[in-house]
C-alpha positions in Angstrom: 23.9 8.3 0.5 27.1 6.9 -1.4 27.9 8.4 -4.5 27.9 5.3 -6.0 24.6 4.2 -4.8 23.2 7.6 -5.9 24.4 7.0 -9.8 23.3 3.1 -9.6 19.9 4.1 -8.5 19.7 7.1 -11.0 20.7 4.4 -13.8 18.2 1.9 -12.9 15.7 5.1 -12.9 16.6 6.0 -16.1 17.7 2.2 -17.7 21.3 3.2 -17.6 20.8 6.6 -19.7 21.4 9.5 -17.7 19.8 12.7 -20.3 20.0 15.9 -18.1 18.0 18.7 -19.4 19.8 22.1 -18.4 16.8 24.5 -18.9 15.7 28.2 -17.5 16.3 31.7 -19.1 18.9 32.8 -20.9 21.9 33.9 -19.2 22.1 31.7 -15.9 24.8 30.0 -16.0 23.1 26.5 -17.5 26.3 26.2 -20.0 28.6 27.1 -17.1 27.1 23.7 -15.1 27.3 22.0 -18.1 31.0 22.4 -18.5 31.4 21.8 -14.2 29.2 18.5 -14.7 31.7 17.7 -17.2 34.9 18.1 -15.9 34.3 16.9 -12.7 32.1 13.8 -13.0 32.0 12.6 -16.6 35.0 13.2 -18.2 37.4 11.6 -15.5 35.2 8.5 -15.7 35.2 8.0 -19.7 38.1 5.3 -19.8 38.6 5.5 -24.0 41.4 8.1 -23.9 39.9 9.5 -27.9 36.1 9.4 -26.5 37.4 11.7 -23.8 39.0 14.3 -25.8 36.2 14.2 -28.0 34.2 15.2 -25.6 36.0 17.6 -24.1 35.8 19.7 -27.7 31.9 19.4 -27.5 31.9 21.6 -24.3 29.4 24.0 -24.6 31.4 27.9 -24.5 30.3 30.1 -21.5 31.1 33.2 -20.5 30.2 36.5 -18.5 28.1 39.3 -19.2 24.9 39.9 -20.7 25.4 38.5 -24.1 23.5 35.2 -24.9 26.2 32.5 -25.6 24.2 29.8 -26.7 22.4 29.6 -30.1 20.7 26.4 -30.3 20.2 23.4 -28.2 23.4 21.3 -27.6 24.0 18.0 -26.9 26.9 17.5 -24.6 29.0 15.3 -25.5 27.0 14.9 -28.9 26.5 11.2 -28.5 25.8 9.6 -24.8 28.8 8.0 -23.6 29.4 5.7 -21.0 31.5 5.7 -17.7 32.2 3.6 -15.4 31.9 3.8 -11.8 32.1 1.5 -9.0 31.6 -2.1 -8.8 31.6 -2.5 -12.3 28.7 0.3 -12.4 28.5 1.6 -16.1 25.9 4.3 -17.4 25.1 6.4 -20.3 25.0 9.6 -19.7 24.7 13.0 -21.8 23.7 16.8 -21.0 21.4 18.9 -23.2 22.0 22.7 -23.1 19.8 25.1 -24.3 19.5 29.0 -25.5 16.6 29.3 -22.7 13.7 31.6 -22.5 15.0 35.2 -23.1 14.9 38.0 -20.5 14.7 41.3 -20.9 18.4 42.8 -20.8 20.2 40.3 -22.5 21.7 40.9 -25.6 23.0 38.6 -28.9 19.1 38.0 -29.9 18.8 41.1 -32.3 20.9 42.5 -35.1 20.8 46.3 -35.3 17.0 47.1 -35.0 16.0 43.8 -36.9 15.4 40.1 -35.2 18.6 37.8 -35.5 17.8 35.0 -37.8 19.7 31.9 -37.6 19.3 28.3 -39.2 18.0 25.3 -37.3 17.9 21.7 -37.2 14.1 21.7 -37.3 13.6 24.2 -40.3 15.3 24.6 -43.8 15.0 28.2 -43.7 16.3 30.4 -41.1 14.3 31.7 -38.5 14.4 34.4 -35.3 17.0 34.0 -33.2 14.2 34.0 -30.5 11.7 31.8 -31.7 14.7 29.1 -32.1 15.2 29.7 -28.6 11.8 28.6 -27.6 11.3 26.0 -29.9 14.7 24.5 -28.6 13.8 24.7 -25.0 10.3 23.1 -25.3 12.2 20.0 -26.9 14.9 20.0 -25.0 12.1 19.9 -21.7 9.8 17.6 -23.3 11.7 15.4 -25.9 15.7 15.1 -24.6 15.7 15.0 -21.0 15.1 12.3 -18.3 16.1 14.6 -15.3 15.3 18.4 -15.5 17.8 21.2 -13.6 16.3 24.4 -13.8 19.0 27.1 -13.8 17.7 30.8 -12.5 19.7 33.8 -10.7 19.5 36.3 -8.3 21.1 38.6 -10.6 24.3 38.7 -9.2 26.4 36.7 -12.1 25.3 39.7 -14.7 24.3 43.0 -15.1 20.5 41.7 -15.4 18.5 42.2 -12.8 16.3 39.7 -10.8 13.3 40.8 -11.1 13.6 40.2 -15.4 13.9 36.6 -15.1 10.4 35.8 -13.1 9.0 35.5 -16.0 10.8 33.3 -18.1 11.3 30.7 -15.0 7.8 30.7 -14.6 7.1 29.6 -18.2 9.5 26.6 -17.7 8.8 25.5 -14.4 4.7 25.4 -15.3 6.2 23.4 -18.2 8.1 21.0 -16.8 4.9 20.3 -14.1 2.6 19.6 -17.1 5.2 17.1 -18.0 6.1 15.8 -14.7 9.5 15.5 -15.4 11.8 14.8 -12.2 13.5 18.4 -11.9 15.4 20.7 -9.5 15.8 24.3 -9.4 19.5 26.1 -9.2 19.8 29.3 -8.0 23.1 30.6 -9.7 24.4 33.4 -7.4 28.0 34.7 -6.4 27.2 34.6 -2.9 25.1 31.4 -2.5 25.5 31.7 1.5 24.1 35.5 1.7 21.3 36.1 3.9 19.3 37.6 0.9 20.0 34.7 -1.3 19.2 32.0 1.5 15.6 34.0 1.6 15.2 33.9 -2.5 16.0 30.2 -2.0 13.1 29.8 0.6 10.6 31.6 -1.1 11.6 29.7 -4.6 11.0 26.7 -2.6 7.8 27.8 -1.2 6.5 29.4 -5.1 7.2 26.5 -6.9 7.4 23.1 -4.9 10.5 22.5 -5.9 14.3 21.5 -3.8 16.0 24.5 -4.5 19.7 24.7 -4.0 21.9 27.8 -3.6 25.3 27.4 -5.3 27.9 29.1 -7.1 27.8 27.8 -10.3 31.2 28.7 -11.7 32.9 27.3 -8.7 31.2 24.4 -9.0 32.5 21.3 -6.7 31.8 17.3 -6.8 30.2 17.4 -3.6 28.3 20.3 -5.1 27.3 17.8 -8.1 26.4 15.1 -6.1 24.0 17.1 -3.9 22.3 18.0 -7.4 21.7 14.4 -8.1 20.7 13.5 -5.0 17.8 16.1 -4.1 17.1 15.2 -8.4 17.1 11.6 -7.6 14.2 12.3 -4.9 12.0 14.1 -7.6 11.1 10.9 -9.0 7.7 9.7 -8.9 6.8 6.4 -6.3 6.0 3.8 -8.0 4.9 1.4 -5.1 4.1 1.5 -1.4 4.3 -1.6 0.5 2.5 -1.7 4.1 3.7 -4.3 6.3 0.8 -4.3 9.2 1.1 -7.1 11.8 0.8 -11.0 10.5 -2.1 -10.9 13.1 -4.1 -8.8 11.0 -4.1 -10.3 8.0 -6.1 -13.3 9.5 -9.0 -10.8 9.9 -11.7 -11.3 7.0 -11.2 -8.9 3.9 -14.5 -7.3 4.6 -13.4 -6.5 8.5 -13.4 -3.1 9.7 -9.5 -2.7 10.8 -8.8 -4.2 7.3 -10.9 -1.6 6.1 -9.2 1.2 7.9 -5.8 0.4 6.4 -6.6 0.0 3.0 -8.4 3.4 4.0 -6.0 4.8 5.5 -2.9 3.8 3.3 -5.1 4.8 -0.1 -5.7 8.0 1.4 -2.1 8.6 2.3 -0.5 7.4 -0.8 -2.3 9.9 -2.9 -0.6 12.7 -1.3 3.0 11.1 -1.6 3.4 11.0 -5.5 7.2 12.0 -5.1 10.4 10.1 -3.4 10.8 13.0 -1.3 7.1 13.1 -0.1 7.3 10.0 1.5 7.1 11.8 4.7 4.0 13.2 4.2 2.5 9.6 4.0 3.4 8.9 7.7 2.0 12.4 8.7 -1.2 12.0 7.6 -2.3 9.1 9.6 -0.7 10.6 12.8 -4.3 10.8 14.7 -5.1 7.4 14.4 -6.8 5.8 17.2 -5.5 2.2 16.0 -2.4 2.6 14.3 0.6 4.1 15.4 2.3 6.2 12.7 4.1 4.7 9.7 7.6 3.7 10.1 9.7 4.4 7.0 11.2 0.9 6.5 12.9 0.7 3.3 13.4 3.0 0.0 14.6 1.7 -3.4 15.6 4.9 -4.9 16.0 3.0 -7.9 12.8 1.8 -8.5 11.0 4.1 -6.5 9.6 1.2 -4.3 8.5 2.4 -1.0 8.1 0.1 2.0 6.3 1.3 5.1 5.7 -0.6 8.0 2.2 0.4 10.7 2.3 -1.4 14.2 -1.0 -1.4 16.3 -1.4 0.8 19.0 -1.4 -0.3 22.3 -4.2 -2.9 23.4 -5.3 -2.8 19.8 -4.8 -6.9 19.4 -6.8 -7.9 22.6 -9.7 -5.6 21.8 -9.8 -7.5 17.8 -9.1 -10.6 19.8 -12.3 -10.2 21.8 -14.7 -9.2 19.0 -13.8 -12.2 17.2 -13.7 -15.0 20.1 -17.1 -13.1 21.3 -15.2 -12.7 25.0 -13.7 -9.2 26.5 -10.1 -9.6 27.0 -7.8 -6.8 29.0 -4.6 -8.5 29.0 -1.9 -11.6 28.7 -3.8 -12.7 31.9 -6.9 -13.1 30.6 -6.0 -14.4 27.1 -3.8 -17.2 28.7 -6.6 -18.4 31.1 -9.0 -18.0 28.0 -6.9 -19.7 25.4 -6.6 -22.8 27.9 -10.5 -23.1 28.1 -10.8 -22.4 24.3 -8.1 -25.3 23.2 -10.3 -27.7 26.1 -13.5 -27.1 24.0 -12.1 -27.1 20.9 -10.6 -30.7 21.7 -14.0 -31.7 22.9 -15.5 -30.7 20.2 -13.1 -32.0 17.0 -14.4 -35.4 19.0 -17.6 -35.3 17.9 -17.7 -32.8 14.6 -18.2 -35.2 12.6 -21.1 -37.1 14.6 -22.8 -33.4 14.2 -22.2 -33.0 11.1 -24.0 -36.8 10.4 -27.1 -36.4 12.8 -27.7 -33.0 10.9 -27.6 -34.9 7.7 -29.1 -38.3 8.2 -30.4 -38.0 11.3 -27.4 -40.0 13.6 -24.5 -39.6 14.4 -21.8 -41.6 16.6 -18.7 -40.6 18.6 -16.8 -43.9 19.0 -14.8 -44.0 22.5 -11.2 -43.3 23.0 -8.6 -45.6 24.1 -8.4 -44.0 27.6 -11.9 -44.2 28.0 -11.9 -48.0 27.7 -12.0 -50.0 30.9 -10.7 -53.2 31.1 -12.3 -55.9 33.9 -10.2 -59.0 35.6 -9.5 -62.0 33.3 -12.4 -64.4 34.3 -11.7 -68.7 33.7 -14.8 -70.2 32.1 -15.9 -73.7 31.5 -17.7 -74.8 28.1 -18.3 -78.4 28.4 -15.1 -80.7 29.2 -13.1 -76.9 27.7 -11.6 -74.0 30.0 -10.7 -70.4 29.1 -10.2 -67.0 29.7 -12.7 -64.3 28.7 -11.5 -60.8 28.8 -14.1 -58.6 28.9 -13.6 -54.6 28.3 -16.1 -51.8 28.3 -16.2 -48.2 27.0 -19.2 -45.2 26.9 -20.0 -44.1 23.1 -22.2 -41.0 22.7 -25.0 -41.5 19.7 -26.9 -38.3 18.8 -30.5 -38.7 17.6 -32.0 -36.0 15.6 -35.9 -35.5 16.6 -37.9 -32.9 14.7 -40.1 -31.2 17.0 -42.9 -29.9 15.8 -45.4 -26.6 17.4 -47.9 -24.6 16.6 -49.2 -21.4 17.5 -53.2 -21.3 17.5 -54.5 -17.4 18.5 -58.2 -16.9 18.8 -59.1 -13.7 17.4 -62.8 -13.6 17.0 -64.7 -13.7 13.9 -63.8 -14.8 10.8 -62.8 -11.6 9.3 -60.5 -11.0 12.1 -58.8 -13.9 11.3 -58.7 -13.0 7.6 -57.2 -9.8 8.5 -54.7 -11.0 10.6 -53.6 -14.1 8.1 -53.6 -11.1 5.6 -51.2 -9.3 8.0 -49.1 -11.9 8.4 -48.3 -13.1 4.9 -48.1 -9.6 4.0 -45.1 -9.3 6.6 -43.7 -12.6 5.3 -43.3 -11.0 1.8 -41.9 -8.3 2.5 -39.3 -9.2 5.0 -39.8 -12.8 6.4 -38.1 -11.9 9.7 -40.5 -9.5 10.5 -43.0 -12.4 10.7 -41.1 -13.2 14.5 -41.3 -9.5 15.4 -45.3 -9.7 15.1 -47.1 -9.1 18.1 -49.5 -11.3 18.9 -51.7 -10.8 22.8 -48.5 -9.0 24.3 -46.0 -11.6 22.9 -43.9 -11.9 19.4 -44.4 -14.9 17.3 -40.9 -15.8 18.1 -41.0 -15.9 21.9 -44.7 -17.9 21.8 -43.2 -20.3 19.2 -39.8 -20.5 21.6 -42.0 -21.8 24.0 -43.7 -24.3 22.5 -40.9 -26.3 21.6 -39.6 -26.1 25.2 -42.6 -27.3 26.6 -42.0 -30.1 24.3 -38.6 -31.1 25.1 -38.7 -30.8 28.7 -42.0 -33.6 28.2 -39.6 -36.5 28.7 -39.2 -37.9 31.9 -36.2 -39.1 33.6 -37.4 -42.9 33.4 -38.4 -42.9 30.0 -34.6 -41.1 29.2 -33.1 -44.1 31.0 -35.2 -46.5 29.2 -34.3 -45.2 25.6 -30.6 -45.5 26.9 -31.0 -48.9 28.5 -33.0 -50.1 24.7 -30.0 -48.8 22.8 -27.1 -50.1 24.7 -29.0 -53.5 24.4 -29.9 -52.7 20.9 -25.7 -52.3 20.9 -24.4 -54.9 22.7 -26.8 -57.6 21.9 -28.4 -56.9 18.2 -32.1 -55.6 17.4 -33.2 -59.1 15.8 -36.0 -58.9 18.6 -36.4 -54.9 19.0 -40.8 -54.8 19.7 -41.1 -50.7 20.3 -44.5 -50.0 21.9 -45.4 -45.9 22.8 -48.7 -45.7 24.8 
């Protein structure tokens, strides 16, 4: 990433104020950062020459040893100033240094045998040096900060040893987590490249869920600085996933099962990525799917926290959906071509006469006038009408009328006596009330209401003989062509 990209995306993550909390026990090497931070990133970039020297008198003091140098919490500079980077980039931006939870070995907290009181901003009466210390951090973790860098050692900058600041990073680690602030953890060490402190690093990682980054503190570089911010940056919480699936499957109903799977699928995922730098994790969880292959990572706005993830379908996966919803099995662009062609046939056949459907449904008829290339034309003919000659053209075209006929059946068993008739009427409406498709299930001598009523109504239709057909055809086109002033309809 490019440094300016990484301080325009912390800005819009922040709204252009850039508050890092320097937090962890006391002696570290928190003030140290602060003064690193300082020289090498915010104090070059503060263009009004008197803002910058001003700021450079804030600077927090720092030094080696054992003795606590810090005595209250410490705004650095003591107003947020702005810089300007890049591409007329500006932000705020302002450090806040604390005294830090106190370890056992450090010294500066007690006066002879008695607590060290001192005088805060929060009291108007001086209390223990230590208790100011907590106080101080808390707000400093929960009040003053937008990004959290947690500043621990292996022991190897003072005479303390490692082991006495467990405790105290503990405390402001499970802190910052009830707060889910963005945060980092430093591990301050003379030798950040040592095989031990590459091993603390690891199992700091492991502990607390956390980036964890190795560095020399007091030798500080921008690169160093940037890395910080960057691994920082990715602690921020995602705000949005976006999954692109194929434009195909977003013509499926909302209630279809593939549409179901995703939403499923992508719900399930997204609860486990809750930070920029989980965003892996989301991909990794839908790895065994049988439909999707496994998220792509297509876009992140760092500065928004906008995630966009793209899922293609697995192989095959269109023609099987394909086939469900046309009802017909389809293995391949073969089939679908050949398939499509008789689809777009029927579907032109049938656009012609919709609409007669839809009016024989409702009223009983329906027409499908003819087409232009159905109509045949016959040869101009010369006729005579008294002492008068002319031409009669005559044209002809087929026109398909649909009739609706109710047909009516009836199923009749003989059951016996009356009472066995009772029973079964009884039996009947009781299946009719309480699930009227039962009623067709019912068996009635070896056969379901359904299939005996089926073929009543096709002994019915297949009544009508071929002559009579022709006749009714023959009546309408006449009834067409010539009007119906002298239609006489006689059924013996």
């Amino acid at each position: 990433m490019e440094k300016f990209d990484l301080y325009r995306d912390i800005a819009e993550r922040t709204d252009g104020d850039i508050y890092i909390g320097v937090v962890g026990p006391v002696r570290t090497g928190k003030s140290t950062l602060i003064k690193r931070v300082m020289d090498l990133l915010v104090l070059p970039n503060i263009e009004n020459e008197f803002k910058r020297e001003r700021s450079r008198d804030e600077l927090p003091q720092s030094g080696a040893g054992r003795t606590i140098m810090t005595t209250q919490p410490k705004f650095v500079p003591n107003e947020a100033v702005q810089i300007s980077l890049q591409e007329n980039a500006n932000l705020n931006i302002r450090m806040v240094d604390c005294v830090g939870y106190l370890v056992k070995g450090a010294i500066g907290h007690m006066e002879g045998e008695a607590p060290r009181m001192v005088r805060t901003p929060w009291f108007d009466y001086d209390i223990p040096f230590e208790e100011a210390a907590e106080i101080g951090t808390r707000k400093v973790i929960a009040d003053h900060s937008t990004i959290g860098l947690v500043v621990t050692t292996d022991g190897s900058i003072t005479e303390i040893p490692r082991s006495n600041y467990v405790e105290a990073e503990e405390r402001v680690v499970r802190e910052l987590k009830e707060l889910n602030k963005p945060f980092i953890m430093i591990l301050n060490s003379k030798y950040p490249d040592a095989e031990e402190t590459v091993k603390l690093k690891s199992a700091l990682e492991e502990k607390y869920d956390v980036p964890v980054l190795a560095l020399d503190v007091l030798n500080l570089g921008e690169d160093d600085i940037h890395n910080i911010l960057s691994h920082a940056l990715f602690e921020f919480p995602i705000t949005e996933i976006k999954v692109d699936v194929p434009k195909w499957v977003l013509s499926l109903d909302d209630d279809h099962w593939l549409i179901k799977y995703v939403m499923d699928a992508a719900r399930t995922a997204s609860a486990e990525a809750l930070r920029i730098r989980d965003v892996d994790t989301f991909g990794k969880s839908l790895d065994d799917s049988d439909f999707m292959e496994r998220p792509k990572i297509d876009n992140i706005d760092l500065g928004t926290g906008n995630v966009r993830v793209k899922m293609d379908a697995r192989e095959g996966l269109f023609y099987r959906v394909l086939g469900e919803e046309c009802g017909y099995k389809i293995e391949g662009d073969y089939q679908m071509i050949g398939l499509m062609k008789e689809l777009a046939h029927a579907k032109r056949e049938y656009d012609r006469i919709a609409q007669a459907l839809r009016d024989v449904r409702e009223t009983g008829y329906g027409l499908v006038p003819p087409t232009m290339d159905e109509l045949t034309l016959e040869e101009p003919e010369i006729i005579k009408q008294g002492g008068r000659f002319g031409v009669r053209l005559r044209a002809s075209a087929p026109s398909l009328h649909f009739i609706r006929a109710d047909i009516e059946t009836e199923v009749s068993p003989i059951v016996g006596t009356e009472k066995q008739s009772e029973e079964l009427v009884k039996y009947l409406l009781d299946e009719f009330e309480s699930d009227p498709s039962k009623l067709w299930k019912s068996n009635i001598f070896g056969k379901s209401l359904h299939e005996l009523v089926t073929e009543g109504l096709s002994n019915k239709l297949m009544r009508m003989p071929e002559d009579a057909q022709f006749k009714i055809q023959e009546t309408l086109q006449r009834i067409i062509n010539e009007g119906s002033g002298g239609l006489i309809c006689i059924i013996l």
